[in-house]
Each structure stands twice: as C-alpha cells, then as structure tokens.
C-alpha positions as CSV (number, residue, x, y, z in Angstrom):
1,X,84.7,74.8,134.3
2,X,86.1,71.5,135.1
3,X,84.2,68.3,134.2
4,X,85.1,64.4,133.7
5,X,83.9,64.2,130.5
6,X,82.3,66.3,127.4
7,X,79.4,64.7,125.1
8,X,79.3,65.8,121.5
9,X,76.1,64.8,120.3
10,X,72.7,63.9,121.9
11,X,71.1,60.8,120.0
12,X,70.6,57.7,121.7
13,X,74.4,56.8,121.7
14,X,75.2,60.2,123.8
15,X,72.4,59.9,125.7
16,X,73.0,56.8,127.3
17,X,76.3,57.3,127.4
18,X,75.8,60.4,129.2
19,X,72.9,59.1,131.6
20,X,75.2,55.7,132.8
21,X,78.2,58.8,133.3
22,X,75.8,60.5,135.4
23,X,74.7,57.4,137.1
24,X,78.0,57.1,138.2
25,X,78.6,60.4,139.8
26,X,80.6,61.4,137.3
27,X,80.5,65.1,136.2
28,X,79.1,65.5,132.3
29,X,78.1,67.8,129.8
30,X,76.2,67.1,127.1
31,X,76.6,69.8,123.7
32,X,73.9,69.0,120.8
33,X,72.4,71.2,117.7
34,X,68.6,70.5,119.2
35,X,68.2,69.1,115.6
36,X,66.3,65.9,114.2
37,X,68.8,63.3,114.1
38,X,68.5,59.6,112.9
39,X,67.5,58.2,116.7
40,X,64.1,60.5,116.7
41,X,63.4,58.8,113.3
42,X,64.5,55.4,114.3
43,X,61.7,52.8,114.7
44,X,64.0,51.2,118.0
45,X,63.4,47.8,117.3
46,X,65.1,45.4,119.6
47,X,65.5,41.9,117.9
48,X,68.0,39.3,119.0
49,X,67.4,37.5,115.4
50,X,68.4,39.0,112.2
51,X,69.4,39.1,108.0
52,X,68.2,36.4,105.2
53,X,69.7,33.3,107.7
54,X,68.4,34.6,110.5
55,X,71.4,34.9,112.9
56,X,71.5,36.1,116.2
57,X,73.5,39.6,117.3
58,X,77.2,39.1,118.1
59,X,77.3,38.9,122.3
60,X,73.3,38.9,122.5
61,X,73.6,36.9,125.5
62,X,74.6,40.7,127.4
63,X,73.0,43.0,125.0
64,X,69.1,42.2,125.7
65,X,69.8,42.0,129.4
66,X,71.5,45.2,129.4
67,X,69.3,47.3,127.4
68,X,66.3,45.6,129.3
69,X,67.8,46.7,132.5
70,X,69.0,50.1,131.4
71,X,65.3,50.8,129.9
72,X,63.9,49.5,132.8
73,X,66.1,52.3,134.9
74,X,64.9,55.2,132.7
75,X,61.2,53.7,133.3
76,X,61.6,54.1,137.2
77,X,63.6,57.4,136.9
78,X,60.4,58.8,134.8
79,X,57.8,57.1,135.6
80,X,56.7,55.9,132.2
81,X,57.6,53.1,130.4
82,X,59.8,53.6,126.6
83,X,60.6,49.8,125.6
84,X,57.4,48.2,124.6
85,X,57.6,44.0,124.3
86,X,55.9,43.0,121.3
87,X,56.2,39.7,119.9
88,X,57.2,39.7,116.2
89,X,56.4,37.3,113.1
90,X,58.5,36.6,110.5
91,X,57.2,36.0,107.3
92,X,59.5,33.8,105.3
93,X,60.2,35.2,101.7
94,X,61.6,32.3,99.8
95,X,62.5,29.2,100.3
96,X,66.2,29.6,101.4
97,X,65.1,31.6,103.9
98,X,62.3,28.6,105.0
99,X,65.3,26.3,105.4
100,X,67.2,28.7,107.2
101,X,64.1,28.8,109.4
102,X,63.9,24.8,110.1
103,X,67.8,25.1,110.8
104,X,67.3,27.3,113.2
105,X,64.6,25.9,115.0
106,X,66.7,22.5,115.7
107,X,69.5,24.5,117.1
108,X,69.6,24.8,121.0
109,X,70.8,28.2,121.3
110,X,68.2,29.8,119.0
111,X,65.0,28.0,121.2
112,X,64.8,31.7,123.6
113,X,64.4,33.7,120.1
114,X,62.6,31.4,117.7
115,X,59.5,29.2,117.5
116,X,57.1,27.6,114.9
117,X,54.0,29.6,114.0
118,X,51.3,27.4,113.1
119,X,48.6,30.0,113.7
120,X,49.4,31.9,110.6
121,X,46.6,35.1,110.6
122,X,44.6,34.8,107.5
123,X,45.1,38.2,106.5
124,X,48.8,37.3,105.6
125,X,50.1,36.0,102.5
126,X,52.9,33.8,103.8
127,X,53.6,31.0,101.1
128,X,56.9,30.1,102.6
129,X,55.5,29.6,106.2
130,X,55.6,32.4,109.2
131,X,58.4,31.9,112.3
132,X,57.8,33.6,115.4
133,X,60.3,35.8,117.4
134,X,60.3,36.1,120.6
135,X,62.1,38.9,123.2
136,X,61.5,41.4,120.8
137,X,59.8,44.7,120.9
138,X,60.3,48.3,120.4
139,X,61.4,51.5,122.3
140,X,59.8,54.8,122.0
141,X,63.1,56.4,121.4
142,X,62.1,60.5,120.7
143,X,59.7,60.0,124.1
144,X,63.1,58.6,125.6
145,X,65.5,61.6,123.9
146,X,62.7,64.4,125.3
147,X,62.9,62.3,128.8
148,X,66.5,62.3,129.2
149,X,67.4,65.8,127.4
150,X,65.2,67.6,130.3
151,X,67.3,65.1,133.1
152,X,70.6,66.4,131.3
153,X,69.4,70.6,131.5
154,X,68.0,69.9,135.2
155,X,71.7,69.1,135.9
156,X,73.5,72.0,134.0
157,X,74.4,69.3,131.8
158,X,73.6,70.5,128.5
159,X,73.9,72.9,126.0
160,X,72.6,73.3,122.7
161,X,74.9,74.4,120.6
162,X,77.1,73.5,117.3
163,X,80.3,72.2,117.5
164,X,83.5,74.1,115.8
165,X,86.2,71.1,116.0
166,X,88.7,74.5,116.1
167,X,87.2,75.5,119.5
168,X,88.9,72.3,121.1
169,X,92.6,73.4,122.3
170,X,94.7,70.1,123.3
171,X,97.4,71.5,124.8
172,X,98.9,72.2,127.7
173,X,95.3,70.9,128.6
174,X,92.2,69.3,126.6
175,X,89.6,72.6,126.9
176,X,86.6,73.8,124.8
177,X,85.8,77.3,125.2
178,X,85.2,77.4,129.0
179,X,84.6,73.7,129.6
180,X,88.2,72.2,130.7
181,X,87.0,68.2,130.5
182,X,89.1,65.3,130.9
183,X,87.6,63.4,128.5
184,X,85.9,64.3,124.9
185,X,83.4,61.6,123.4
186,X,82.2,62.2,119.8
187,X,78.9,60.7,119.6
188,X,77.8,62.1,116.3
189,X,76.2,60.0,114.0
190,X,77.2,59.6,110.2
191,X,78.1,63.8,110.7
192,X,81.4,61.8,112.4
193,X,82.8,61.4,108.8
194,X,83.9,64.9,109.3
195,X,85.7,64.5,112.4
196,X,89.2,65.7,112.5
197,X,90.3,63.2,114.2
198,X,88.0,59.8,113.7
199,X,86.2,61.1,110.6
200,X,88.8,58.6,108.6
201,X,87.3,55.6,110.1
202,X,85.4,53.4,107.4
203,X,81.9,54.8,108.1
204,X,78.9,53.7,105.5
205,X,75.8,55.4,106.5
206,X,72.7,54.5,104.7
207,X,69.6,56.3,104.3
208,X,66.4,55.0,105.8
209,X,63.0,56.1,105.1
210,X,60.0,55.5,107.4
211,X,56.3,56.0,107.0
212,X,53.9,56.7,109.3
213,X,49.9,55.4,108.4
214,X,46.6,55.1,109.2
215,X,44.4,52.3,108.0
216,X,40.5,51.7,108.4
217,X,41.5,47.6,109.0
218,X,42.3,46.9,112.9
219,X,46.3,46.4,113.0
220,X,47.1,42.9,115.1
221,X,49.2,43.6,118.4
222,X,52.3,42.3,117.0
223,X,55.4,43.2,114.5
224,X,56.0,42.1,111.4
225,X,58.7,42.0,109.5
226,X,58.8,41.0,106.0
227,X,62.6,42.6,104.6
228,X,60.7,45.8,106.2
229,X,59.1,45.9,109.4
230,X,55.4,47.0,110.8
231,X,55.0,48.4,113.9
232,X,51.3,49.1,115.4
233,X,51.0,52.0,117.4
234,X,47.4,51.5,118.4
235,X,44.4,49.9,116.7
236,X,44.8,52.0,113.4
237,X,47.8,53.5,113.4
238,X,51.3,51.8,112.6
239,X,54.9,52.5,111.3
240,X,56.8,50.9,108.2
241,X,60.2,50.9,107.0
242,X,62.8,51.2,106.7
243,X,64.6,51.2,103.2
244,X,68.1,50.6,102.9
245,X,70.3,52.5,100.5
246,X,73.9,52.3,101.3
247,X,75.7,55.7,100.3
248,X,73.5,58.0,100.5
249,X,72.7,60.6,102.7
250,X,70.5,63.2,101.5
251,X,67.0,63.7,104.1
252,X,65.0,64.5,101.4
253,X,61.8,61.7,101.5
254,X,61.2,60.2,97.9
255,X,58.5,58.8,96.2
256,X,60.1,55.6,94.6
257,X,61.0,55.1,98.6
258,X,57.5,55.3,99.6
259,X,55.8,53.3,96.8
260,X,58.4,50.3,97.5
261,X,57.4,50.3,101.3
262,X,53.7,50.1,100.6
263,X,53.6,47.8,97.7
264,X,55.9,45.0,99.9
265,X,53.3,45.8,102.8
266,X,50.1,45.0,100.8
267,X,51.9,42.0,99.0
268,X,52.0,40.1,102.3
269,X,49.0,42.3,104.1
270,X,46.7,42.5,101.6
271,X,43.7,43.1,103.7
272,X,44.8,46.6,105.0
273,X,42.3,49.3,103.9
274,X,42.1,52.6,103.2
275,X,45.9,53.5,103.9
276,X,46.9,57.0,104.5
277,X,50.6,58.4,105.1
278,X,50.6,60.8,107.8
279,X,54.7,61.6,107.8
280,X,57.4,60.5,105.7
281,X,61.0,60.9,107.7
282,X,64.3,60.3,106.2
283,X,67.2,59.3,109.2
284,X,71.2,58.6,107.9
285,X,72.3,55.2,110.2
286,X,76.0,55.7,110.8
287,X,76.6,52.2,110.0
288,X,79.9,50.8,110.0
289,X,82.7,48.7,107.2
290,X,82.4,46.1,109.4
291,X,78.9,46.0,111.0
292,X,80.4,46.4,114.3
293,X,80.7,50.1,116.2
294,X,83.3,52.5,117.1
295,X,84.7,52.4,120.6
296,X,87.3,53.7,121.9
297,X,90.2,56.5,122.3
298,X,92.5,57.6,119.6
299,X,95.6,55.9,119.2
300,X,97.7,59.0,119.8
301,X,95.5,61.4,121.3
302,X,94.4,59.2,124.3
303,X,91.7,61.5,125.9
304,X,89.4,61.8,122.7
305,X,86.9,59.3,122.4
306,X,84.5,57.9,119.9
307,X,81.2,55.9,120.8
308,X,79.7,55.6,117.3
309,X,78.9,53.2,114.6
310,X,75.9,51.6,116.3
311,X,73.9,51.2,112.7
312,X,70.1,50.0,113.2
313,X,70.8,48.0,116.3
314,X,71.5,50.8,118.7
315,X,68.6,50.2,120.6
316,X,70.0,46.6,121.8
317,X,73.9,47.6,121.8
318,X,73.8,50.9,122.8
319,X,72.8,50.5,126.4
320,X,75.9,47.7,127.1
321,X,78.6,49.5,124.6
322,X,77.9,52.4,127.2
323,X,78.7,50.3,130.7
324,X,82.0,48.9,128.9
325,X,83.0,52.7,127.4
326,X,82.2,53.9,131.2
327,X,84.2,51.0,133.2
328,X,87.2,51.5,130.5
329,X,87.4,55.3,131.0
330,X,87.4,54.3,134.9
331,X,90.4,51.7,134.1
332,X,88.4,48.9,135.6
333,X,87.7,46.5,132.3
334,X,88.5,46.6,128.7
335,X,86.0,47.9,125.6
336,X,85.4,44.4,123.6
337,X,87.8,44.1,120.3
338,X,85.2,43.4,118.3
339,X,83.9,46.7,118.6
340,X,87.3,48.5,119.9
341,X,88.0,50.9,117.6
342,X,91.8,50.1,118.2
343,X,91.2,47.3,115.3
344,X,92.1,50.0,113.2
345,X,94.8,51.7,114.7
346,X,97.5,51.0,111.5
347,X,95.1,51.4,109.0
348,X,92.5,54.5,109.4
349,X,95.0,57.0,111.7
350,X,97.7,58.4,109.4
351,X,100.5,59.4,111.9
C-alpha cells in the first residue's frame, strides 16, 4: 500500500503531526502500541512564562497562536472544546525570584504574560508576593488523544501495533511490511533512545509523577503554580505535579514522590481539607540535552524522520513544530535550527 508518510507513535507529537498531514490531503498512517504514554499523563499546561527567572518560551510569539489555532480546529472538527483558558498565579518562593518578578514586570515584552497581583487569596501563604500569568491554561490531552485516534481509524489511518525497527527495509524502496511510505516519522517519546537510527541523539527523559485529589475545601478557578502546579478540575477535584527527576525512567508511582507534592501544596495552601488521592500516574518526558526538540531527517538517510524531544511544553510547541515539519517535507520552508535536529549532524550520527 502506498502512502506519503508513516507515523511511529501516537502521543500528542504524532497526533498532531498526523492530523495537520491529513489536513493537508496528504495520505497517513498512524502505527501505536494502544499503551499509556507520557501525553495521557501529562497535565497539558500551556504557559508562555517559565523557570526560577521567569523567562518566556523561545519563539512564543508563533507558538501560543498556533496551538491556539490548531486547538481551536480540533474543537470545531469535534464539537467539544480540549484547551481550557485558566488564568494562573504564581507564588513567588524567595526573594530572587521576587526580583526577577519586578524585572519582569518593567519589561515591554513580558506586559501580554505578566501582571501584579495585589488581590492575594487569603488562603495562600505567599511571603514573597504572588504574580499573575496571563494566556495560560490547560488542554485536556487524553480527551484530545481518544478524539483524534477514532479521526485516524475512521480514515484507515491507524493500526495498533508494535514496532520491530527490522521490519523497515530501505532499499531499493523505504517499505514496512505492506506499507510502501515515502516518508517514516519516529514520534516515540523517551522509547526513541532505542532507535536505530536517532536513538544516539542526547535524549534526557525525566520522570514525572502526578496526583489526582479530592478535597472537602472549594478549589478557586485558577492555576497555581508554586515549583509544582494545581490544576482544578471542578469545585473539589484538582491535579498536582509534577516532580522532576532527571534519569530516571521507571513508571512505578512512589511514596517519597507523593509526600513531596502534598507537603509543598499545603505549605502554600494550607487551608485545603480533607485531601484524598484518587490516582497516582508516573509519565517519562523525552526531554532533550539542550531543552530544545528533535526535528528533522537523518543526515544520510534522508527519508527518515524524527519529531521528538518536545519535554513538558508539548502542548504549546507541538502544534507549530508540526506546520514547519509538514511545509519542510512539502519543500516549501525550512524546520527552525534551533530545533533542527541537523545541529547535530557531526556529533550524534556515527558514519
């Protein structure tokens, strides 16, 4: 069977990848395990402003308009909505990060992201002050997966099965099994490590662990982030995480991980009540060396792909990676260097 292009993996990266393919009437398959990956875990926040100095993401200025957009698509194609806007407070933890705060707030191209909050709830312990950031919200990403999985099978697009990197023959002609594609994307999250062809790239995935609670208190209609976030899903129901610990990436939920999220959530939140975990998940990010992603076609074997890397903001980079990855296979624009994976052409492909 002929097709443009073959999709190995379906979390958020392949996904969208595979819905702006299809979008432009390009023929696409899709291949996946059906298993839980790190997007169904992922909390989806999408946050311009970031880290200890708060600093906005590289080329902001097109992400958040492109993910808006490309969310806003998916909302009209299903008829319900997956990013929620939710304004988020930042409670300052020290009093570096206050001055990086008042920094901020006197520089013009932070004013769209960042304003005072002199409002502070009184149910926050915020010593250091609060700063409130704006254009931020969440998607419902495992709603969005389900959504666009079903789009992909209605098309003859998918399959769930598990990739054997022997099954793909390169020549005379790129093939897999019965698919003869002209293109192969690996979309595969931290399992890309074990790719024969990119898996010498400088991956670091990190482990993440998320809770989901109840509480007897009445959660405010915002985020909060604090080092970890809160997300409210409804009055008495929200989401915390995630931890951070570079290296590892074992799924099995731990207590130290658990105790660490709550006690930083009560130390600023004291008033919540009566807190009960309903699910502990574990996702791996497939973050990156350099904090940036892996784009791109391999330096020698030019019809194999990657579209990876995207770390904890896929949400907002994903939807715009996609559009460049799709306009470069089409020859009419060049993937970005920053996140071209050709910046590591000499060093990470042994001829």
């Amino acid at each position: 069977m002929p097709i443009d292009v073959l999709i190995v993996g379906q979390g958020l990266a392949g996904s969208l990848l595979a819905w702006e393919l299809l979008r432009q009437q390009m023929r696409v398959i899709v291949i996946d395990t059906g298993s839980e990956n790190a997007s169904k875990v992922a909390a989806g926040l999408l946050n311009p402003v970031t880290g200890q100095r708060l600093v906005k993401s590289t080329d902001i200025e097109y992400l958040l308009p492109a993910a808006l957009d490309c969310y806003q698509l998916c909302a009209r194609e299903f008829k319900q909505d997956f990013f929620v806007p939710m304004p988020m407070l930042r409670i300052l933890k020290n009093a570096r990060e206050q001055q990086s705060a008042q920094q901020r707030l006197q520089q013009a191209e932070y004013q769209a992201f960042l304003r005072e909050c002199h409002d502070i709830p009184s149910t926050l312990m915020a010593g250091f002050g609060v700063l409130q950031q704006q254009q931020t919200g969440y998607l419902k990403t495992r709603s969005l997966l389900k959504k666009l999985q079903g789009f992909f099978v209605a098309r003859e697009s998918y399959r769930q099965t598990r990739l054997d990197y022997q099954d793909i023959s390169l020549q005379p002609n790129l093939n897999w099994l019965d698919i003869k594609p002209q293109h192969i994307v690996f979309c595969e999250g931290q399992h890309g490590r074990q790719n024969p062809w990119f898996g010498g790239l400088p991956f670091q995935p990190a482990k993440g662990e998320i809770l989901s609670c109840q509480t007897d208190t009445n959660c405010p209609n915002l985020i909060l982030n604090f080092g970890y976030w809160l997300i409210p899903h409804g009055t008495n129901h929200f989401r915390i995480g995630a931890t951070f610990q570079p290296g590892q990436t074992d799924t099995t939920p731990t207590e130290q991980a658990k105790q660490s999220l709550l006690q930083a959530l009560l130390a600023v939140y004291p008033g919540l009540e009566s807190i009960e975990v309903l699910a502990h998940q574990v996702g791996i990010r497939p973050t990156t060396l350099d904090k940036q992603p892996f784009v791109g076609s391999h330096p020698r074997q030019t019809n194999l792909h990657i579209f990876n890397g995207f770390g904890a903001k896929g949400s907002l980079s994903i939807p715009w990676y996609a559009r460049q990855f799709v306009s470069a296979l089409k020859q009419q624009s060049k993937i970005p260097s920053n996140g071209h994976v050709q910046r590591y052409y000499e060093t990470h492909f042994p001829v």
